[in-house]
N, C-alpha and C positions, 0 to 999 in steps of 0.2 A: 424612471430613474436609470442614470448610467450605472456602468461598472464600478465605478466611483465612490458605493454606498457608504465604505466607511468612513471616508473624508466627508463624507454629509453628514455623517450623525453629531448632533449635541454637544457639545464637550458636558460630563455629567456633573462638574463642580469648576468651582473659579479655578484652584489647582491645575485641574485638567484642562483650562482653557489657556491658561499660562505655558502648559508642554506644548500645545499644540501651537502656541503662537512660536513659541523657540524652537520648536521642530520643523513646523512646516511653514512659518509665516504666516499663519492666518489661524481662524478657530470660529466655527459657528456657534454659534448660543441657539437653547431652546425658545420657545417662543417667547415675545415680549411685548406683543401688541394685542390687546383686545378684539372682535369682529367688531365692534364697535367703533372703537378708533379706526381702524381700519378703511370701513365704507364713509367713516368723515375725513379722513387723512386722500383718500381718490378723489371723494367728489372734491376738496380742496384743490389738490393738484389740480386737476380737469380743468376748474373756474378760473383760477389764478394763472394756467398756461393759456386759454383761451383770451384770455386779458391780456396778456403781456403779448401774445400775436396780434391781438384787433389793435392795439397802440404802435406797433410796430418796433418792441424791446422785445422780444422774446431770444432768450440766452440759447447761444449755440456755444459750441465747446469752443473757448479760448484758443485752443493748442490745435484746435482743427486736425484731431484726429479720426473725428468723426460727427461731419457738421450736420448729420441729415437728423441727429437727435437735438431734444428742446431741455434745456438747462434751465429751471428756477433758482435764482440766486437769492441767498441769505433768506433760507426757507425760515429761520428763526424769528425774522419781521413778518411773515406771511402765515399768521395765522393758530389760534390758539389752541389748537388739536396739537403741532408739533411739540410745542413747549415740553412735554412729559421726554423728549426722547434728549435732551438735554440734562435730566437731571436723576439719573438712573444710575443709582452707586455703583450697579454692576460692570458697568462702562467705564466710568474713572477709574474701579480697580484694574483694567484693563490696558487702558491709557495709558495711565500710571506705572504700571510693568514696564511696558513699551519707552516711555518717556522720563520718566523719571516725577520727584518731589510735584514738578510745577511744570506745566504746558499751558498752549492757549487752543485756543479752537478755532483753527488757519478760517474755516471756510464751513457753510450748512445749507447744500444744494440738492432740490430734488431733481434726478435726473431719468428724462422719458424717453426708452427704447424705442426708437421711431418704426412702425412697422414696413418691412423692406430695407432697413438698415443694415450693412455690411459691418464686418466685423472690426473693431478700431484697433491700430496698431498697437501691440503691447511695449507696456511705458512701465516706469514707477510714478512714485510721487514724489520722490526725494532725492529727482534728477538734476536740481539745482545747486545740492551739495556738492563741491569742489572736489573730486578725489585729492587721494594723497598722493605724491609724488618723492621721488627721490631727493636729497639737498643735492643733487648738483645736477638736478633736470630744469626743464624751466617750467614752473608749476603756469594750472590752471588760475586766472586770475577771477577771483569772485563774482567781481563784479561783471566780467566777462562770456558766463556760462550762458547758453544758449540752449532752448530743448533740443532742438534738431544739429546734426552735427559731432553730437558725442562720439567716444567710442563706446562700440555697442558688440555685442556678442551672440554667439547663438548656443554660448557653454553656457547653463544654468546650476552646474555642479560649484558645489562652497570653493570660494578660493582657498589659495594655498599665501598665502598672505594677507597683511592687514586689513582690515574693510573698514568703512565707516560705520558707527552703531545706529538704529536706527533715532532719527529727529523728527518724522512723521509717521503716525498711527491712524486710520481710516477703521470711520463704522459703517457697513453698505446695510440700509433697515430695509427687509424686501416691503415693499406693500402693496405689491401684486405677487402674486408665483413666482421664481425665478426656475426659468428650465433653460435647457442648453437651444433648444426653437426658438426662443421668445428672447433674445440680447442676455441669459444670465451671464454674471462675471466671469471669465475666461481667464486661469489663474496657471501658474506655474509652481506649483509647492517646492517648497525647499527653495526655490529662486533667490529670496530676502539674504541668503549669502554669498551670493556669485560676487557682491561687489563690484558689479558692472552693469550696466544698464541693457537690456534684451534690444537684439534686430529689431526693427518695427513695420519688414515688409509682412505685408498684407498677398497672399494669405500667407497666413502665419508659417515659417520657416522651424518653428519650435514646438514642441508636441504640448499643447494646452488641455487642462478640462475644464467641461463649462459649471459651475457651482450651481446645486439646486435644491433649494431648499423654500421651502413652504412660507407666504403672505405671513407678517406678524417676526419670524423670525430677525436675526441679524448674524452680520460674520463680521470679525473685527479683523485689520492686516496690519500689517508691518507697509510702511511705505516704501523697503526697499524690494518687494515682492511683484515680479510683475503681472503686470494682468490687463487686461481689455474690457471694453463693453464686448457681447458677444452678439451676432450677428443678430437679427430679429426677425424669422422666416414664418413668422403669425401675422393674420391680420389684425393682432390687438397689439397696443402699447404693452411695456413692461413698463412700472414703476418703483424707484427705488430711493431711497435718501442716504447721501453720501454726509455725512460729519467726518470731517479730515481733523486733528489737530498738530500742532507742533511744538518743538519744545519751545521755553519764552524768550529766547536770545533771538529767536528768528520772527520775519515780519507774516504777516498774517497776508494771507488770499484774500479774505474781506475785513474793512473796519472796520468793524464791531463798536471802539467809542467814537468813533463819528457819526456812524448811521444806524445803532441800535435804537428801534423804538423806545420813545418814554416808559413805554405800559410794560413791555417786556422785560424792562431795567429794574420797575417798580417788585417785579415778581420773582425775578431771579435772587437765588439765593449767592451767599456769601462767595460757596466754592464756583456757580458759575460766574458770576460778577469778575472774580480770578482769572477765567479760562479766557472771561472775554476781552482781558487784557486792561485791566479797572486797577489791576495790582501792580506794582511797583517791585522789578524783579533785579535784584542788586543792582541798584540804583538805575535800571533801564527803565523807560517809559515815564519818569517824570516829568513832572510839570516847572513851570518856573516860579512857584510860592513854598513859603515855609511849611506848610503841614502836608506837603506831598512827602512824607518818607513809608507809607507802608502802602495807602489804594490813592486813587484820583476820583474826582468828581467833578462831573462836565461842571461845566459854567463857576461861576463864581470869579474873582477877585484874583490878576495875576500883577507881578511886580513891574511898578511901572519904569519908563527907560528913563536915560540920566536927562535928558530934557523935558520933560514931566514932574521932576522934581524943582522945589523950592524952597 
């Protein structure tokens, strides 16, 4: 363990994990996976990463910050062990802090610390949010942000002006060890308020620590927090599952009512069925029939166009 001990410890109540997320950006929770879960949640990953390389899918990091690591996408179709980490009230209160009334759940990726992997440049998550600008600057155009390119800083102290609040909340669930040898999270505390997005030369220009905290556990962040996978100087893989979510006005990392399993759909409860974007969020996400005013339901009967009529 680093010097770091007290920012490892537990937050002891959801309160306290509420401070710690408004203080520092982030907040680890005590344990919340069984050894049980645990040695089926690995050998899952294992199978299902080996699958997706013999086929020739296996997810590398989009943003290519760090492509030598293997990405499972929408771990939430891949397998009946996850399902539990979905629906853990302790999380939505968390979320919820973070995000407000109603979110959805951008994305549900397990991601494997490649062993020999270098440390990935430190990012947010909620780099796609437009900052704010002056009325008589010429603003960032939405549709126009780009990850690479921003302005970027290497001042991590709170700004002295307006910031965005955060729109993305991240659950990282270790299910292997996480140590500062082995890729654990490489995090900047307090960062969530600079209001600017961190340098991203490699090695790192900004004094980071690496988050470590014991298989089963999880640490919940602020998406404007920044942080890294951390190098991986072991010969084993590190494993870890990322649940991003974001608030419901914004589009999701995966489609969820496109390509959510039937069986998964069958089993989810109300409040996920909501996250996963099922709900109807002031009039966003509707359908084109009459009984779409509160959730959707795939399939069924939409209004047909004026030449289809007689």
């Amino acid at each position: 363990m680093s010097d770091n001990t007290d920012l490892m410890k537990p937050a002891r109540n959801l309160q306290e994990a509420k401070l710690h997320l408004d203080d520092r950006g982030f907040c680890v929770l005590a344990r919340l996976l069984s050894d049980v879960q645990l040695v089926e949640m690995r050998e899952r990953i294992t199978r299902q990463a080996r699958h997706e390389r013999d086929l020739g899918v296996a997810g590398v990091d989009e943003a290519q910050l760090n492509s030598q690591n293997q990405y499972i996408y929408a771990i939430l179709n891949k397998g009946r062990v996850f399902f539990d980490l979905f629906e853990k009230d302790l999380i939505h209160e968390l979320i919820q802090h973070l995000l407000g009334d109603d979110y959805l759940l951008s994305a549900s990726d397990a991601v494997i610390a490649a062993p020999g992997a270098p440390d990935m440049p430190l990012h947010t998550d909620q780099w796609w949010l437009p900052a704010s600008s002056p009325p008589d600057a010429s603003p960032v155009r939405a549709g126009s942000v780009k990850r690479f390119g921003l302005r970027t800083s290497t001042n991590a102290c709170p700004a002295s002006h307006d910031i965005a609040p955060p729109a993305v909340g991240n659950v990282m669930w270790a299910v292997t060890d996480f140590t500062v040898d082995n890729g654990g999270t490489r995090i900047v505390p307090g960062s969530h308020l600079a209001g600017v997005n961190p340098d991203p030369t490699v090695p790192h220009r900004i004094r980071t620590i690496g988050l470590e905290v014991k298989a089963g556990q999880a640490f919940v962040f602020d998406g404007r927090l920044w942080h890294g996978t951390g190098a991986n100087r072991t010969a084993h893989p590190r494993y870890g599952i990322l649940t991003t979510y974001c608030g419901p006005q914004f589009r999701q990392m995966e489609n969820y009512p496109l390509m959510v399993r039937p069986d998964v759909l069958d089993r989810a409860s109300p409040r996920l069925r909501a996250t996963l974007g099922f709900k109807i969020w002031q009039g966003y996400g509707k359908l084109d029939r009459p009984d779409d005013v509160d959730s959707i339901v795939r399939g069924g009967p939409i209004i047909g166009s004026y030449d289809d009529m007689t």
